[in-house]
N, C-alpha and C positions, 0 to 999 in steps of 0.2 A: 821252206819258210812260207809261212802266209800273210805274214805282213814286212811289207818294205818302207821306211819311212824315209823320205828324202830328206834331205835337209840341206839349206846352203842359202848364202845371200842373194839380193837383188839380182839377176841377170845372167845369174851364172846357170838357166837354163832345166830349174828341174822344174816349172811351170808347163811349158811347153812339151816336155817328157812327159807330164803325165796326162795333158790332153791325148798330146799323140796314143801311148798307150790306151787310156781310154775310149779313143777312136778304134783303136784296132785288137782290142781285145776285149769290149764290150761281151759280156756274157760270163766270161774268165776271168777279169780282173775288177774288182769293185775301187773306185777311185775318188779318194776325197781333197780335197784344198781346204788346209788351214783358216786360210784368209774368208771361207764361207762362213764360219760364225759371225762375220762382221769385225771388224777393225777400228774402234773408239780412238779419236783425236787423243793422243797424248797424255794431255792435260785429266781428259777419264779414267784413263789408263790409272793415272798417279793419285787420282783421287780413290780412286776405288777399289786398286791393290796394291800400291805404294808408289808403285813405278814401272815402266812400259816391261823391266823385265817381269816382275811379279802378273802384271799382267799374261806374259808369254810362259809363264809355268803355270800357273794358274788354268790357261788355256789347254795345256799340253796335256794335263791331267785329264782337261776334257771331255777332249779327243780319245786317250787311250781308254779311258774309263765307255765313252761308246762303241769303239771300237772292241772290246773285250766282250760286251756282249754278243755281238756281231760276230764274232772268231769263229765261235763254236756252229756256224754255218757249214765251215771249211771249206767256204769261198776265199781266194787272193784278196788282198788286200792291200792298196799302196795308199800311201798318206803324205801330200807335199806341205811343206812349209817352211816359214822360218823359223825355227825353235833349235836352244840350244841342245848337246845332247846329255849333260848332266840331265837336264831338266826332263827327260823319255828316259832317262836311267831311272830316274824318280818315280816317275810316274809308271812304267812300266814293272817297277817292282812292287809299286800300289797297288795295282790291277791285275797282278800275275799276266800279267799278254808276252808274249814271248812276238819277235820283232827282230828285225836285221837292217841297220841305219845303213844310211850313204849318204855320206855328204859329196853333191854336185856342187864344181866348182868350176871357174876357169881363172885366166889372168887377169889382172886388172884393165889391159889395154882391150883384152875383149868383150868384159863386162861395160867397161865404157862405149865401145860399140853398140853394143847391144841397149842398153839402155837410151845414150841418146838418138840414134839413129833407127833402128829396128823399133823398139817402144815409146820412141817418140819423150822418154822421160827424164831430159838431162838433170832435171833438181836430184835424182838418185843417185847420179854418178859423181856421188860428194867424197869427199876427203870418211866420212863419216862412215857410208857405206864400206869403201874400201879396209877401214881399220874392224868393222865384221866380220870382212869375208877375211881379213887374217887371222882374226880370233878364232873363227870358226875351223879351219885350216890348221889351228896350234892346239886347240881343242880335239880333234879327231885325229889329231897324231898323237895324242897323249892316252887316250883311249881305244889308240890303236882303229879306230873306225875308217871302213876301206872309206876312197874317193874315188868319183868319177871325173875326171877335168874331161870339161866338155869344149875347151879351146880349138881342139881343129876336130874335132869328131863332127860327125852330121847327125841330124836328128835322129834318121833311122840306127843310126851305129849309136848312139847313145839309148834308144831307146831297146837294142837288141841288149846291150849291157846289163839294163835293169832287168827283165823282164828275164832273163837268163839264170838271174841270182834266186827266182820264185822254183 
């Protein structure tokens, strides 16, 4: 596989995965963040594609659309973010890109660590977030798309995980 797309809510660790990666496989692996195109308040979001999800398809399309040009390097390729995976179904069958999801995940009480404590950003660790990462969660059981629960893993074992699947 040449492209591995992460996916998964706040906290649950596939940010940090793909630095690391990044870090250590510089040359081998090409590494993008979602969140690089920029991230419009909300309220943009809704004005300008209906709503923060239209926005996040919209986006997704993007990505695989530049991404698809880029393939034909047959360089690796990972892509983190939060997008759901209808929405890389979509768009991956737009762009003809061929792709292999993984939604990063862990438990609630660890994402709550991690966010207020590690990132310092307890406004994430809402009621809100958490009913994501279960969508997300019921969403890749239904589509069958593998998970990595990154709960008691370490960076390094999480990132041998990903990086295994290329």
């Amino acid at each position: 596989m040449s492209l591995i797309v992460l996916t998964g809510a706040s906290g649950s660790g596939k940010t940090a995965i793909a630095k690391a990666v990044a870090a250590r496989f510089a040359g081998e692996i090409d590494v993008f963040h979602f969140d690089d195109i920029g991230v419009p308040p909300l309220s943009r979001m809704a004005a300008d594609y209906g709503s923060p999800a239209g926005w996040q398809r919209a986006m997704t399309f993007k990505w695989l659309e530049n991404l698809a040009e880029a393939q034909h390097s047959g360089r690796n390729q990972l892509l983190e973010g939060q997008m759901r995976l209808a929405f890389l179904e979509e768009a991956a069958a737009a762009t003809g890109i061929a792709y292999l999801p993984l939604l990063i995940d862990c438990d609630d009480e660890i994402r709550t660590h991690r966010l207020t404590v590690e990132r310092r950003q307890p406004e994430l660790a809402n009621a809100e977030m958490m009913i994501w990462a279960s969508f997300l969660r019921r969403e890749a059981a239904a589509k069958k798309c593998a998970t990595l629960d990154t709960s008691r893993l370490s960076l390094e074992e999480s990132v041998r995980a990903v990086v295994e699947r290329f």
